[in-house]
C-alpha positions in Angstrom: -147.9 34.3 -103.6 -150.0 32.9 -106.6 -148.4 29.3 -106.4 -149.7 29.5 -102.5 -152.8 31.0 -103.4 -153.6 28.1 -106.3 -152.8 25.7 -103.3 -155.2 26.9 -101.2 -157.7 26.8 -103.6 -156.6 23.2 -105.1 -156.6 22.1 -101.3 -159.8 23.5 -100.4 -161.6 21.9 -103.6 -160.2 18.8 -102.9 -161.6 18.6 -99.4 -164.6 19.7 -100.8 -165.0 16.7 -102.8 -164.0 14.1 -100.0 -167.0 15.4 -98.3 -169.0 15.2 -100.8 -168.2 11.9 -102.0 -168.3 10.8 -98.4 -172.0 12.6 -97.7 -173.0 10.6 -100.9 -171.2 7.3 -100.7 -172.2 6.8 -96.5 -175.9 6.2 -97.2 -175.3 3.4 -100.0 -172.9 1.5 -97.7 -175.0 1.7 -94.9 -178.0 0.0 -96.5 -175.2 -2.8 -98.4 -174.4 -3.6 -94.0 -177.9 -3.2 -93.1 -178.6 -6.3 -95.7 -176.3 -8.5 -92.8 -177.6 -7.2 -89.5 -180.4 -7.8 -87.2 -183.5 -6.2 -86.7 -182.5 -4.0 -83.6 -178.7 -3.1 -85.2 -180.0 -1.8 -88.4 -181.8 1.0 -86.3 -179.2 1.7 -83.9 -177.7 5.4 -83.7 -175.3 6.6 -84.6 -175.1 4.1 -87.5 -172.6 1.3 -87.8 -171.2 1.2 -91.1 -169.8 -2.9 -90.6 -172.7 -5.1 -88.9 -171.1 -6.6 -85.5 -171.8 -10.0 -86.9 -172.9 -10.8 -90.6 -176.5 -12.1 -90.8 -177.2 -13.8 -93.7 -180.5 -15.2 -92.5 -182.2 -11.9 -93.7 -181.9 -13.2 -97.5 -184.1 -16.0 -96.5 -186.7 -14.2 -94.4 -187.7 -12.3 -97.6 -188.9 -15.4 -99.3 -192.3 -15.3 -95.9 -193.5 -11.9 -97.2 -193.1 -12.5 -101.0 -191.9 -14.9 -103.6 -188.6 -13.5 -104.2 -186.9 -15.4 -107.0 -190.4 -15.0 -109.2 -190.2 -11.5 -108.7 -186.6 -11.2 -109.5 -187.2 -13.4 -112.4 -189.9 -11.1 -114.1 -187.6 -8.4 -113.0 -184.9 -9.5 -115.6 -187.3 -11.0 -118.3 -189.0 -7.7 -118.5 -185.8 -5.3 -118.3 -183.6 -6.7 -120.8 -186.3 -7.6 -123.2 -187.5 -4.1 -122.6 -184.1 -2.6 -123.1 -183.0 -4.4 -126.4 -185.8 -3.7 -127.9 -186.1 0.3 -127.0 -181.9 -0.1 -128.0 -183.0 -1.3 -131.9 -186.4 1.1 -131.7 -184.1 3.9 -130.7 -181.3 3.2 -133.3 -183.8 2.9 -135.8 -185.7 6.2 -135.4 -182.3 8.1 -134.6 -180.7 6.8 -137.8 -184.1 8.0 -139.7 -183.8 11.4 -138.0 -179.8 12.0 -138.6 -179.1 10.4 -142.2 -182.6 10.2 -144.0 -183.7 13.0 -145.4 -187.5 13.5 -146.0 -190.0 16.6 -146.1 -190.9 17.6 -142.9 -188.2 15.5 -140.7 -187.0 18.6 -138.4 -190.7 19.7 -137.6 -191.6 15.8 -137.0 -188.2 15.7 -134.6 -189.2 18.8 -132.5 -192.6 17.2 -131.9 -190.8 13.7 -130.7 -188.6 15.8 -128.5 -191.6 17.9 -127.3 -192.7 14.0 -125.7 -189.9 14.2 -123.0 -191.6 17.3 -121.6 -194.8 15.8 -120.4 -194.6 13.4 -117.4 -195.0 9.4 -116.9 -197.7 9.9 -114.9 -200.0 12.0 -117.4 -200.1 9.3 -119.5 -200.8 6.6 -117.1 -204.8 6.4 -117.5 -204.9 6.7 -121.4 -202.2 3.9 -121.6 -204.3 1.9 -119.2 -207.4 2.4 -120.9 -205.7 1.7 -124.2 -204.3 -1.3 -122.7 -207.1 -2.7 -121.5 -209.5 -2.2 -124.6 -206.7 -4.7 -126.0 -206.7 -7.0 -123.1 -202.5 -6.4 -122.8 -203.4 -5.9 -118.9 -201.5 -8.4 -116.3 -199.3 -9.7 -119.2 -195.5 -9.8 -119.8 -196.7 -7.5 -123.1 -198.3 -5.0 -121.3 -195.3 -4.6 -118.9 -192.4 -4.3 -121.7 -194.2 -2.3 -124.8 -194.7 1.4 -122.6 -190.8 1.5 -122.3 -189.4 0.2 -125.5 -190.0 4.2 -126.8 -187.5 6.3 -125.5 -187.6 10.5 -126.8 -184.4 10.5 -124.7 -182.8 7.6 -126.4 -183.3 8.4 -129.7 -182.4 12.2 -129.8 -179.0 10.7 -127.9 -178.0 8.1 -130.3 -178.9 10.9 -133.3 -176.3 12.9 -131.6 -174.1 10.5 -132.2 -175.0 9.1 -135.8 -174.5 13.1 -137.1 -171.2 12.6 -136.6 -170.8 9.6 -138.8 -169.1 11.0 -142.8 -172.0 11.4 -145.1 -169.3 9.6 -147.5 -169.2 6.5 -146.2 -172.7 6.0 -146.0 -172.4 7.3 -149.6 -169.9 4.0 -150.6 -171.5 2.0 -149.0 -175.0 2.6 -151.4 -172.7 2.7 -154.5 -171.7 -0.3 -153.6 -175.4 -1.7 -153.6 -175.9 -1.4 -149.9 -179.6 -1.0 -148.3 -181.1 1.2 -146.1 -180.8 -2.2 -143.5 -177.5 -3.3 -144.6 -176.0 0.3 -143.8 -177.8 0.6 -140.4 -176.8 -3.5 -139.1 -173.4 -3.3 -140.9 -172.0 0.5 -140.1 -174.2 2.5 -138.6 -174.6 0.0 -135.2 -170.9 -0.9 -135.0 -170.0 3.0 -134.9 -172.2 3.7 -132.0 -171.1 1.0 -129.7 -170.1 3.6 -127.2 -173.6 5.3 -126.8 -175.7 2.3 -127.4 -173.5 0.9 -124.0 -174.3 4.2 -122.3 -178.0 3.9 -123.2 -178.0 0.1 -122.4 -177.8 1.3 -118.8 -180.1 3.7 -118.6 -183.2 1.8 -120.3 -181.8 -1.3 -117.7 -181.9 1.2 -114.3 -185.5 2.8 -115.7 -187.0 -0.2 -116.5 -185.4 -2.2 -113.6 -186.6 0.4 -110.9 -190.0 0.9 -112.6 -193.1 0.7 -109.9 -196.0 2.9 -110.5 -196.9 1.3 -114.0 -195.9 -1.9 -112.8 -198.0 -1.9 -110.0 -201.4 -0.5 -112.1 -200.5 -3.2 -114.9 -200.1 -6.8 -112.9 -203.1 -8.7 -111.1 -202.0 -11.5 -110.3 -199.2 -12.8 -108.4 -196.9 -14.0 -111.2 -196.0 -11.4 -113.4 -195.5 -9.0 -110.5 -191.9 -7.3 -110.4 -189.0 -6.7 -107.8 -190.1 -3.5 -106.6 -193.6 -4.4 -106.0 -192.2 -7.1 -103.9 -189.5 -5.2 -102.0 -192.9 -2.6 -101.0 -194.5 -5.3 -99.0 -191.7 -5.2 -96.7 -193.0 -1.4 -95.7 -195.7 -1.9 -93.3 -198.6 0.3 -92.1 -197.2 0.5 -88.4 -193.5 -0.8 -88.8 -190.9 -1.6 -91.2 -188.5 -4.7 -91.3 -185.4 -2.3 -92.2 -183.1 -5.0 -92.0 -185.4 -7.3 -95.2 -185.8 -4.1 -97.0 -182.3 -3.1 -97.3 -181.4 -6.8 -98.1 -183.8 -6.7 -100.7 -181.8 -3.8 -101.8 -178.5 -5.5 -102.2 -180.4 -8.4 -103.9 -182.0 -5.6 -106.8 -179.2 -3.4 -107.1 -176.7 -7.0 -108.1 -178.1 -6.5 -111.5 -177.8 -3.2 -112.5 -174.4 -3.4 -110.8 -173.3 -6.1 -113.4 -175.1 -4.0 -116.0 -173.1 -0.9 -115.6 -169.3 -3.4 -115.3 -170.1 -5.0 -118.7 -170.9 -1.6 -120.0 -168.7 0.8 -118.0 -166.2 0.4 -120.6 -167.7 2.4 -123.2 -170.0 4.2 -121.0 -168.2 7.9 -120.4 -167.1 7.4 -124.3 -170.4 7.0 -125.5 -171.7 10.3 -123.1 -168.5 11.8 -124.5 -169.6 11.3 -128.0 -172.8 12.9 -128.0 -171.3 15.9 -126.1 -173.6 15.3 -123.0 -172.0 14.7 -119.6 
């Protein structure tokens, strides 16, 4: 009776999840087709999940409302030089926090962590202010240094630099290292894992970013991938079909992102005990 009773249960929460994964997967493969059909198909209910004939046309449309490949170029500039250097920043800070000891570092800590309670937007007018008394406004500058801080990032990768021995840090100065030569030489290697994990998310946030974006570019050039795909959305219609294959086009990098760093990804979240 319990062996029938534990197979219920196992069947039930394994049904449980196929829906799920299906309510949740459905919506995402549904924009990916809606990148190949027409104008009229992409609308049609119920939803086809395969377009009755691919349309690649749609790709090329896009270029008439914006200039695509200048967008997607600022796009990448900005978020990986924007996620290396919040990687190092964060590193840094979470290798001061974890293995330096100074007067006052667990009150100073609590007060960095304190910064991931208050919201993006709060900030938004004093950085722009500041910003603009320093003429960083409608530069590449102004659109990477907000994000290369990261409370998150740093109080993750100080998770996992506790867990590195005291004593080898320990040799390593008896041995004549530096503060430097410990962080680049053992410290970094060590937490390969979580810096892969925190690769993606500083990519994905700064990728997807569009409020500060949008308050921080002028002109034309140095405008980003989402600002773009929002001129597709118009006041009294919406070409569903250009949005969702400006979709596909952003989501290809953070897709390549996440394979080059999938590998160590659910090690590095493993390591610093967060799931």
């Amino acid at each position: 009776m319990k062996d029938r009773g534990s197979l219920i249960k196992n069947a039930l929460t394994h049904l449980f999840l196929i829906v799920a994964s299906i309510t949740l997967i459905f919506p995402f493969l549904w924009m990916l087709s809606g990148g190949f059909k027409d104008s009229l198909e992409v609308v049609k209910m119920p939803p086809q999940l395969l377009p009755s004939q691919w349309n690649f046309d749609n790709f090329i449309q896009i270029e008439k409302f914006f200039p695509l490949y200048r967008f997607l170029f600022n796009s990448v500039v900005i978020a990986i030089v924007t996620t290396v250097l919040q990687l190092l920043i964060c590193a840094m800070a979470a290798y001061v926090f974890a293995k330096i000891t100074f007067k006052g570092r667990q009150a100073i800590f609590v007060v960095f962590l304190t910064t991931m309670m208050i919201p993006a937007q709060v900030t938004l007018v004093p950085l722009f202010i500041l910003f603009s008394q320093t003429n960083l406004i409608d530069t590449y500058a102004g659109l990477i240094l907000p994000g290369i801080f990261s409370a998150y990032g740093t109080f993750l990768l100080r998770q996992n630099i506790m867990t590195i021995p005291n004593e080898l840090l320990e040799a390593a100065f008896i041995d004549g290292a530096s503060y430097y030569r410990v962080f680049g030489s053992i410290i970094m290697p060590l937490i390969k894992p979580t810096l892969a994990a925190l690769t993606i998310f500083a990519f994905m946030s700064s990728w997807n970013s569009f409020l500060w974006p949008l308050i921080a570019t002028n002109s034309k050039e140095l405008m980003t991938l989402p600002l773009g795909l929002s001129k597709l959305q118009g006041k009294w219609s919406t070409e569903w079909n250009l949005l969702m294959a400006g979709n596909v086009i952003s989501f290809l990098p953070i897709f390549a992102v996440y394979l080059f760093a999938q590998r160590y990804f659910i090690k590095g979240m493993t390591m610093t005990g967060i799931k």
